[in-house]
C-alpha positions as CSV (number, residue, x, y, z in Angstrom):
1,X,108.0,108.5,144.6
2,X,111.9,108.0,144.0
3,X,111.6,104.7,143.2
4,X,109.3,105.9,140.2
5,X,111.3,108.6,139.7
6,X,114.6,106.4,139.2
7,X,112.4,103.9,137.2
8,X,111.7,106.1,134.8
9,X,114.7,108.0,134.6
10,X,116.3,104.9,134.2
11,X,114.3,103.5,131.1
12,X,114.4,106.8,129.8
13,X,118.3,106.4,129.6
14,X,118.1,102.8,128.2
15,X,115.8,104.4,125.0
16,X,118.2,107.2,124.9
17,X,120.8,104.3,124.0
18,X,118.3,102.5,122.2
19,X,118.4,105.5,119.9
20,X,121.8,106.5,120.0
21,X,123.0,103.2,119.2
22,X,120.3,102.9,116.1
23,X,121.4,106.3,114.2
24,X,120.9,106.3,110.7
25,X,124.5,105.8,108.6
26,X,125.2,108.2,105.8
27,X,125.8,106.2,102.1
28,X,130.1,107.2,102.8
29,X,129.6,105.3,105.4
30,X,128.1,101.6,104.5
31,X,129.6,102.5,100.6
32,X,132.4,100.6,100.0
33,X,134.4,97.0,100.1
34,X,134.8,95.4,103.8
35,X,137.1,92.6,104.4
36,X,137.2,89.8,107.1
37,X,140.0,87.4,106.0
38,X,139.2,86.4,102.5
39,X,135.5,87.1,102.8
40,X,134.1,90.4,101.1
41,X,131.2,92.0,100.9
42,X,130.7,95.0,98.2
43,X,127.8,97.5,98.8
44,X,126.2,100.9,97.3
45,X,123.9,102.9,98.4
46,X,121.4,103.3,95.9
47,X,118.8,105.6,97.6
48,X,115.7,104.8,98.9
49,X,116.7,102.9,101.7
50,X,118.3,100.1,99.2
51,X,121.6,99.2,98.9
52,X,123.0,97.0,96.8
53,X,125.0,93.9,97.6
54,X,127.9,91.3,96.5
55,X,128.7,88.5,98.9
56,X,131.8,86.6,98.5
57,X,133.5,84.2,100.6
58,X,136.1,81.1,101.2
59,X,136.7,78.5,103.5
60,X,140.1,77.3,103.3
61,X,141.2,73.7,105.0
62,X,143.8,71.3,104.5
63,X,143.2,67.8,102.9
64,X,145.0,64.5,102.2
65,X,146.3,66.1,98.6
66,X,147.3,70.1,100.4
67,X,145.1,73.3,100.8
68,X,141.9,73.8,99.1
69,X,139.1,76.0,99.9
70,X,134.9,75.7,99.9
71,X,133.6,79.4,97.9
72,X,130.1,80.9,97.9
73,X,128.6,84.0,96.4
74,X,125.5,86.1,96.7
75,X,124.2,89.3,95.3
76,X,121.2,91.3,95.5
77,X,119.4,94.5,96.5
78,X,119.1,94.8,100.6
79,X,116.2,97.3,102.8
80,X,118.1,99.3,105.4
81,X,116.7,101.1,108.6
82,X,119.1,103.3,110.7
83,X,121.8,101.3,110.9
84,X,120.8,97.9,109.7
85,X,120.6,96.1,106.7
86,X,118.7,92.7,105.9
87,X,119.7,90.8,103.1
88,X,119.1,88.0,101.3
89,X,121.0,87.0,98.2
90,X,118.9,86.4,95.2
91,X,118.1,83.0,95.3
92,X,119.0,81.9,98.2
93,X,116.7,79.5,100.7
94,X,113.4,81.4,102.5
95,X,115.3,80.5,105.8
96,X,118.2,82.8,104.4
97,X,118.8,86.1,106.7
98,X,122.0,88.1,106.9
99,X,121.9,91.0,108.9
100,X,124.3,93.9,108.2
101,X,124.6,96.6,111.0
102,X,127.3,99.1,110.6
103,X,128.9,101.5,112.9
104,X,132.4,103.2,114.3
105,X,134.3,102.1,111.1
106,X,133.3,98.5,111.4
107,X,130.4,96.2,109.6
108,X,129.0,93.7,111.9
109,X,127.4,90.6,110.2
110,X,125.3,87.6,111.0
111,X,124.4,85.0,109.1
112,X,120.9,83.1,110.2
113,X,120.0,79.7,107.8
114,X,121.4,78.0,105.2
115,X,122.2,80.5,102.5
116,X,123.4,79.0,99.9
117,X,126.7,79.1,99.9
118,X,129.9,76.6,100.2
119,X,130.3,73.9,103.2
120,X,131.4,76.2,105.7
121,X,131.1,79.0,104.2
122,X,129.4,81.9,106.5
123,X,129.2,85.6,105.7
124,X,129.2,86.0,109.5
125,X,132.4,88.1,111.2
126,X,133.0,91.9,111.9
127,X,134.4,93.5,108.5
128,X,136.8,96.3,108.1
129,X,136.1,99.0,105.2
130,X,139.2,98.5,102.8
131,X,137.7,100.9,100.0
132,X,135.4,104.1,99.8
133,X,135.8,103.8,96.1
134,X,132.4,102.4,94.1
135,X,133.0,98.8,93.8
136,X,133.0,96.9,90.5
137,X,130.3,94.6,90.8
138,X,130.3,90.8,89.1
139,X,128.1,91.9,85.5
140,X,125.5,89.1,86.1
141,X,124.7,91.3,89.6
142,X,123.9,94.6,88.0
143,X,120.3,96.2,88.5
């Protein structure tokens, strides 16, 4: 009988994290510009459980001539559930799947297939909100 007892008081705790650690995030919260290096991602809230998105990133390296840099954008219009958001930029590959999850100040990304972007360029990294302010998105990304 303890050994059930623990068994299930255990699993009851590891849900109770589950769901803790899944909490839904306010719009204030993912709204915003996030930085990692020279990479940036912009992002509104636009109800609904949709939030829309501007990818930008660089790769910088050193060649025989001096520094230059690989770029790669993305935009589109992302589904989010409690605390994470999948996107795919418009246009992108099928195999395309970046996963934003935010929480404690921070935006944690991964970046699954090719998605279109520059030779090593990856939207992947843990982002730091720079701005609360409603980004200015690229025109051509406006829905």
């Amino acid at each position: 009988m303890t050994k059930i007892f623990c068994a299930a008081s255990a699993l009851g705790f590891i849900l109770i994290l589950t769901a803790a650690s899944q909490a839904d995030v306010t719009a204030s919260e993912v709204n915003g510009t996030w930085r990692n290096g020279k990479n940036e991602f912009k992002i509104w809230a636009l109800g609904q459980q949709k939030l829309k998105i501007e990818f930008s990133g660089v790769y910088e390296y050193q060649n025989a001539y001096g520094p230059t840099a690989n770029v790669g954008e993305g935009s589109g219009i992302a589904h989010i559930d409690a605390d994470t958001a999948i996107f795919k930029p418009d246009g992108a590959e099928d195999e395309c799947k970046i996963t934003l999850r935010f929480g404690h100040g921070k935006l944690l990304v991964s970046q699954n297939g090719i998605c279109g972007f520059g030779f090593n360029v990856t939207a992947a990294g843990t982002y730091k909100k720079v701005s609360s302010k409603k980004p200015i998105f690229d025109q051509n990304s406006d829905r």
